[in-house]
N, C-alpha and C positions, 0 to 999 in steps of 0.2 A: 402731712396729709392726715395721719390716723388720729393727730390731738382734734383736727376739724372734724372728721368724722366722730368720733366720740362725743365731742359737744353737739352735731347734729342730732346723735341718739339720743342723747339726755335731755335732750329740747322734745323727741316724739313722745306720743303720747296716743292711744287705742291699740287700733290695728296696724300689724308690720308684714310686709311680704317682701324675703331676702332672700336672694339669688348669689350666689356664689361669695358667698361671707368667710370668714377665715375664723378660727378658734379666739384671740382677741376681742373681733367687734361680737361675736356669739355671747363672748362672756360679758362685755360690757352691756346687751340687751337681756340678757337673763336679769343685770343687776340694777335695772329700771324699771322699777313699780308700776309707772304710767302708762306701761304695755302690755296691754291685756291680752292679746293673743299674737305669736310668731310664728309665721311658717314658713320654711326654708326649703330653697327649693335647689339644691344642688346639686352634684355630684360626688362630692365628698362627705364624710361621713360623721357630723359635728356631732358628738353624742353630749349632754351636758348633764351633771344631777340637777334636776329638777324635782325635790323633794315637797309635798304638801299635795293638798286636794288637786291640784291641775299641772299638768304638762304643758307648757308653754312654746316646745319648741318642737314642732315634727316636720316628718319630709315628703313630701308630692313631686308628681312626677311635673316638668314642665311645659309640656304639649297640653296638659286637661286642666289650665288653668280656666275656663271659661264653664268647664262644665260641674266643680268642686266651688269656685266662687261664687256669690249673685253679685249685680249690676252694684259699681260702685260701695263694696261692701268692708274695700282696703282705704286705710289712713293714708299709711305710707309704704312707698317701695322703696327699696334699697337694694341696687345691684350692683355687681361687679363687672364691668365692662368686657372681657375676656370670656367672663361665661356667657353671657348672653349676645355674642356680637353673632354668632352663628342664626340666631332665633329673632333679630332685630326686625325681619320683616312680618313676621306676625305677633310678634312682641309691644310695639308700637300701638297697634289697633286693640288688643288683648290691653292693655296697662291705662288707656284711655277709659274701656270699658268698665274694670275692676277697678280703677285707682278712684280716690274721694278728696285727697289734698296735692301731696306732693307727689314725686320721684326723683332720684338720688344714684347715679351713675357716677362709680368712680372706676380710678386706674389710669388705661392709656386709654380716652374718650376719642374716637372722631367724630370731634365736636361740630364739622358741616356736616356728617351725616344725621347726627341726630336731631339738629337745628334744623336741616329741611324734611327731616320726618313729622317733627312735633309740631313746629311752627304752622300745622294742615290745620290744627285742629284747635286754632288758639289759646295757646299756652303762653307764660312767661317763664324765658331758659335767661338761666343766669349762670354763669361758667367763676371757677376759680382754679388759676394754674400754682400749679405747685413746680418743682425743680424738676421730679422725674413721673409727676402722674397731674392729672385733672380730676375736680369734683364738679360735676354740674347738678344744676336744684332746677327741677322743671316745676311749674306750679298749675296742677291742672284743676282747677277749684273751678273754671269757670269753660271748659276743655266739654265738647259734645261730640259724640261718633255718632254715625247713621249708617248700618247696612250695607245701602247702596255704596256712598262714599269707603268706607273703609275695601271693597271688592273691587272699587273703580279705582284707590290708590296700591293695591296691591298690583291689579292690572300694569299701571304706570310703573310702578319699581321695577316689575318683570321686564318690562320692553326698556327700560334707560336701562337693565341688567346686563342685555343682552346686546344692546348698541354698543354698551362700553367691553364689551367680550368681544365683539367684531373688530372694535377700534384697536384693543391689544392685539388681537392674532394681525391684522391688517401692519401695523407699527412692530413686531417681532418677527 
């Protein structure tokens, strides 16, 4: 899985926005020219040298993505599926709004949830299984949010959230 991720980074090119990266792919994005700006948004603490006129890699918090970025102002996302599964239901609407080409979710993916999240907003998901993790490549180049829409799917997640919490406590 990490030789594919690596040839996906060597293949990006602008803007990168990476959620839950590990010290490896950190250093294989420092060591790609064609990345003009990285910000990481995690919990952990990647420090890197970053020597010369620009720092290329700093850390924000990931609730105030919408209020630090403008509208489509990201190339590409690259997450880690783990950290951000908690943050999925406002992650989704957030990443449609910021993102400009792709996203890039790896790890242990669940890949129907995120296939009926993204598939709202017309995207192309393409999935690759590996032995013990998934890479999926969303392509949102052609991907539009609207307000309403994104408030009326968050509504709908909460209520399938809450039927399927009935249906466990009902079945345990």
């Amino acid at each position: 899985m990490y030789k594919s991720l690596y040839e996906i980074i060597s293949e990006m090119s602008g803007n990168l926005l990476s959620i839950g990266i590990d010290e490896k792919l950190a250093l294989k994005i420092e060591k790609n020219s064609k990345i003009v700006q990285c910000d990481n948004l995690s919990s952990m603490n990647i420090k890197i040298d970053a020597t010369g006129p620009r720092k290329r890699l700093k850390q924000i918090k990931i609730k105030k993505l919408k209020k630090i970025y403008n509208k489509k102002s990201i190339d590409y996302i690259l997450c880690n599926y783990e950290h951000i599964s908690k943050y999925l239901n406002t992650f989704v609407s957030d990443s449609i709004y910021l993102g400009n080409n792709e996203i890039y979710f790896y790890g242990d993916v669940d890949c129907d949830l995120i296939t009926k999240k993204y598939q709202r907003y017309d995207t192309e998901i393409e999935i690759k299984k590996y032995k013990d993790s998934k890479i999926v490549r969303i392509n949102i180049k052609n991907a539009k949010n609207h307000f309403i829409k994104d408030k009326l799917y968050r509504v709908v997640d909460a209520i399938s959230n809450v039927i399927e919490l009935i249906g466990d406590v009902l079945m345990g």
